[in-house]
C-alpha positions in Angstrom: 81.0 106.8 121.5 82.5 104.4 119.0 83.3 107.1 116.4 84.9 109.4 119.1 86.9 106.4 120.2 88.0 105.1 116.7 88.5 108.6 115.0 91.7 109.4 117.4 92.9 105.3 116.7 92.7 106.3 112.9 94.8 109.1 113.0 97.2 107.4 115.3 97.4 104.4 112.9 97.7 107.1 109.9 100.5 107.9 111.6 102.7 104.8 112.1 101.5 104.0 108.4 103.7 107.2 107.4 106.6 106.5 109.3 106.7 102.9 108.0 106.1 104.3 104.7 109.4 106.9 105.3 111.7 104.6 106.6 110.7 101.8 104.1 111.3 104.5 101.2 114.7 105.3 102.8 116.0 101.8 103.1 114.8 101.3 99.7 116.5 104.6 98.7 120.2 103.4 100.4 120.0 99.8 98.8 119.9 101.7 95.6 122.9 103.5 96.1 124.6 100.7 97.3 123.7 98.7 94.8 125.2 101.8 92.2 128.0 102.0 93.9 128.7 98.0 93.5 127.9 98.2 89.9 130.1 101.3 89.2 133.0 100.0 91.5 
């Protein structure tokens, strides 16, 4: 019973994981820019 119950809560945490992970990496990504487009302008 525990592994039936903790295999779906795996995969659900998986999930949130890699849509932190996504919208981390995309922050990230646009304080780049931002930070390019300070240092050009």
């Amino acid at each position: 019973m525990l592994v039936d119950n903790v295999a779906p809560c795996h995969l659900c945490t998986q999930m949130v994981v890699s849509v932190l992970i996504i919208f981390l990496l995309k922050t990230i990504t646009n304080l780049h820019v931002m930070a390019h487009y300070g240092i050009n302008y």
